[in-house]
VMD Tcl script that draws the C-alpha trace (Angstrom):
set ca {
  {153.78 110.94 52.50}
  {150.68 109.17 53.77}
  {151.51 105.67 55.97}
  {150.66 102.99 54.18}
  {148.94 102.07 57.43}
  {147.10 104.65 58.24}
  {146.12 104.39 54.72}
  {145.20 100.81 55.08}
  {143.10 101.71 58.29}
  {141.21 104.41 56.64}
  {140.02 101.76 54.32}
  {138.77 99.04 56.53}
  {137.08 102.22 58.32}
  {135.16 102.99 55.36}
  {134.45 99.90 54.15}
  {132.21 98.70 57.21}
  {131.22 102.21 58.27}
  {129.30 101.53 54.39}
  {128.54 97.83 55.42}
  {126.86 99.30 58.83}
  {124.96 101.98 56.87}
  {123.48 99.36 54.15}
  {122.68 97.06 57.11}
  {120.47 100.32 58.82}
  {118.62 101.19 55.28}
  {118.64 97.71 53.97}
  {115.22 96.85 56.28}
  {113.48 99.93 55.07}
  {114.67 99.18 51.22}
  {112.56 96.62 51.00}
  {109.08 98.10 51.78}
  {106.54 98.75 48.86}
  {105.80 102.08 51.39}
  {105.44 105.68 50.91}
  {105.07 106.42 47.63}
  {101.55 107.76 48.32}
  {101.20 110.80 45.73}
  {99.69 114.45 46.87}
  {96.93 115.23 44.17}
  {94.59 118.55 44.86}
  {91.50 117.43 46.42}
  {88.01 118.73 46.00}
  {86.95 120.88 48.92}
  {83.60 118.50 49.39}
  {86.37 115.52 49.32}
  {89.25 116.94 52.08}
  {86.06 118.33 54.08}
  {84.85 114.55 54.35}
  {88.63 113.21 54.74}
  {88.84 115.71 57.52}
  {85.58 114.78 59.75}
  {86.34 110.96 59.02}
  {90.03 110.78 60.58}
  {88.57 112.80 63.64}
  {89.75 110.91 66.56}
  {87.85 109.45 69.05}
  {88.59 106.66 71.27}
  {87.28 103.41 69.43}
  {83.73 102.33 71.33}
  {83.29 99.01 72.81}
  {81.84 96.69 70.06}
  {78.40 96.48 69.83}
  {76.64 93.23 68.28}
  {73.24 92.63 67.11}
  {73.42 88.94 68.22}
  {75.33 86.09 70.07}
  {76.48 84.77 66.82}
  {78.23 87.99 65.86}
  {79.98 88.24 69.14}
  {81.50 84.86 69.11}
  {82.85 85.20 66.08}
  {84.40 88.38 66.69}
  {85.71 86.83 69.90}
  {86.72 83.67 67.72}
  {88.42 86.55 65.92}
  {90.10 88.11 67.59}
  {91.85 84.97 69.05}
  {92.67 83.47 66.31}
  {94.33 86.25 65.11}
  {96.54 86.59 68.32}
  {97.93 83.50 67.77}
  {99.05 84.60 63.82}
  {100.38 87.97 64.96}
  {102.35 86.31 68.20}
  {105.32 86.46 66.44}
  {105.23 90.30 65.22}
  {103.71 92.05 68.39}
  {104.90 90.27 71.12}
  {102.99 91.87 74.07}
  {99.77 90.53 74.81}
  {98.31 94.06 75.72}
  {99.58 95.84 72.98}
  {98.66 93.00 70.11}
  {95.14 92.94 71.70}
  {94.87 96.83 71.09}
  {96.34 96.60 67.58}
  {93.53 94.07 66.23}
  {90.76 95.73 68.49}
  {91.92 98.84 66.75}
  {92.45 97.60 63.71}
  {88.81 95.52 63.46}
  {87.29 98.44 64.28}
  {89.10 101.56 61.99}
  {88.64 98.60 58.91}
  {84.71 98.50 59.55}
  {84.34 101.99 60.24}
  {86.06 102.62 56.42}
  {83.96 99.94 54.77}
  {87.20 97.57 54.30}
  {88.01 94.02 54.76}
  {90.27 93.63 58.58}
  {91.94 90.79 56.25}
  {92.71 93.07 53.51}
  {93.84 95.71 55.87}
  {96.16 93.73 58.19}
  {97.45 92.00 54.43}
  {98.70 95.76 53.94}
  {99.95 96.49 57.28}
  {102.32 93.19 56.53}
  {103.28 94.67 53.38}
  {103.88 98.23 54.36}
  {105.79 98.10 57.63}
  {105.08 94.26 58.60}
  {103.59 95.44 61.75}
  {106.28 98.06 62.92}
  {104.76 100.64 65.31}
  {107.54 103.21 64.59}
  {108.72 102.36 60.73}
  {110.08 105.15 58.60}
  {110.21 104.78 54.66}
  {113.38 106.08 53.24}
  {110.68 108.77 52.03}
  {109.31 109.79 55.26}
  {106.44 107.24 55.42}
  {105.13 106.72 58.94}
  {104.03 103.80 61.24}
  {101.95 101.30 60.66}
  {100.13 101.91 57.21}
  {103.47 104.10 56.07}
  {101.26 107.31 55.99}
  {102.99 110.07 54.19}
  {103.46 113.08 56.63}
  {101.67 115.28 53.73}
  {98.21 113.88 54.51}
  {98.11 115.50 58.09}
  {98.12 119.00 56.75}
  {95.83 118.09 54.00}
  {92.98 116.55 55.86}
  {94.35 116.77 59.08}
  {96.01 119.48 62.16}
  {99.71 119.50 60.01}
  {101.14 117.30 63.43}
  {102.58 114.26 61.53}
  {103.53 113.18 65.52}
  {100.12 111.35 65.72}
  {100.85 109.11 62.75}
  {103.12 107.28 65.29}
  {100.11 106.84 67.75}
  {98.62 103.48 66.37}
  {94.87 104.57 66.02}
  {95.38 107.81 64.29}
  {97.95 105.29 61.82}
  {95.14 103.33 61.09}
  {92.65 105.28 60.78}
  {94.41 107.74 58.36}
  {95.51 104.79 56.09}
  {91.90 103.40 56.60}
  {90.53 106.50 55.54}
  {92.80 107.11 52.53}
  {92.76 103.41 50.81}
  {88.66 103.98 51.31}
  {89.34 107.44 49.86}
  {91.21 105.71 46.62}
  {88.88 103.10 46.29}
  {85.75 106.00 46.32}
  {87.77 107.67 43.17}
  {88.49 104.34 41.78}
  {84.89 102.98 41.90}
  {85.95 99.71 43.65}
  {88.58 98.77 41.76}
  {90.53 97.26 44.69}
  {93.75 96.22 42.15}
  {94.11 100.78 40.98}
  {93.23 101.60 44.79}
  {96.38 99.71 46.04}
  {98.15 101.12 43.21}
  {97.57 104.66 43.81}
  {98.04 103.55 48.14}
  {101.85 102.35 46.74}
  {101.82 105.29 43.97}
  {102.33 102.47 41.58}
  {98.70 103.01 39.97}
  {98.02 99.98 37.21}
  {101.53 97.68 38.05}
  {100.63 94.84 39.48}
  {103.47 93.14 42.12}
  {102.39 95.46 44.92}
  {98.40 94.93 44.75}
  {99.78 91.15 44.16}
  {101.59 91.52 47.10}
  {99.13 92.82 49.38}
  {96.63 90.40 48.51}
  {98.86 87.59 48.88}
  {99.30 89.06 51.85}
  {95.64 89.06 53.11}
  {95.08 85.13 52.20}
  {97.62 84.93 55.70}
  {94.67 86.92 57.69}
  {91.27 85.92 56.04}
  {89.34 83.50 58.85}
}
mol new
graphics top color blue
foreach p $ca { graphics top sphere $p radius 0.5 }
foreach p [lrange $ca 0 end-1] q [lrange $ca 1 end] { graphics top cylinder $p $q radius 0.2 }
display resetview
């Protein structure tokens, strides 16, 4: 016969070993990440996916004028002082919108719209992890580097190749989408035509927009 103890012991064990576990997911629960869906791509299409997530150090940005140099500079401090608070290292949150101005521009897209999905997807989390795999900053599904990329889903923890994979691949969604912005964030979330996560993301980007 079992001691009623032991028994009782057992229980309690259980009970927060479960409350510790729920604690661990429930962060991870809440993001709209990961639900990006493989589809077969045209060879023309993963041949140009391919050659635009190449990686190359980020150049120094060039300006055509004064003007545009100040307000990048204007920029990029005034967007320090929003994302104090989520990256707390000076060197590292410099890097992040340096990297993260230039990967948006170099795909066409809004910084605002892109940093409004970065707060969405793993609210600025270097080393997030969906509870489906989804990786680092833009929760980049590990599938994507094998389609268009070397099949080492290590680099979507290095934050360029992050962002410039989910750069690439919301650009990519808005190509097939011609524009639409609201059935590219769909198909980013794998929620194509339901609206609360384009809603969110875009609530989201009002936070970032200068």
């Amino acid at each position: 016969m079992t001691d009623p103890v032991l028994q009782s012991n057992r229980r309690h064990f259980y009970k927060r070993s479960a409350s510790i576990a729920l604690l661990l997911v429930l962060p991870y629960s809440k993001s709209w990440a990961g639900r990006q869906l493989e589809e077969p791509l045209a060879d023309s299409v993963r041949s140009a996916m391919s050659a635009a997530i190449a990686y190359s150090a980020p150049p120094v940005p060039e300006f055509t004028n004064s003007l545009a140099r100040e307000k990048y500079i204007l920029w990029l401090s005034e967007m320090g002082l929003r994302l104090k608070a989520k990256i707390r290292d000076e060197t590292e949150r410099k890097e992040f919108l340096q990297t993260i101005w230039y990967e948006s521009k170099r795909a066409g897209l809004e910084v605002s719209l892109v940093l409004g999905l970065v707060q969405v997807e793993s609210n600025f989390r270097k080393y997030a992890v969906s509870v489906v795999g989804a990786r680092g900053y833009m929760q980049v599904m590990p599938f994507w580097t094998r389609v268009i990329g070397n099949s080492d889903a290590s680099v979507l923890f290095h934050m360029q190749a992050n962002l410039r994979f989910g750069c690439v691949i919301l650009r990519h969604y808005l190509d097939i989408e011609k524009g639409n912005l609201f059935y590219a964030l769909g198909r980013y979330n794998g929620s194509r035509g339901k609206s609360p996560y384009p809603d969110a993301v875009l609530g989201a980007q009002r936070k970032w927009e200068m």
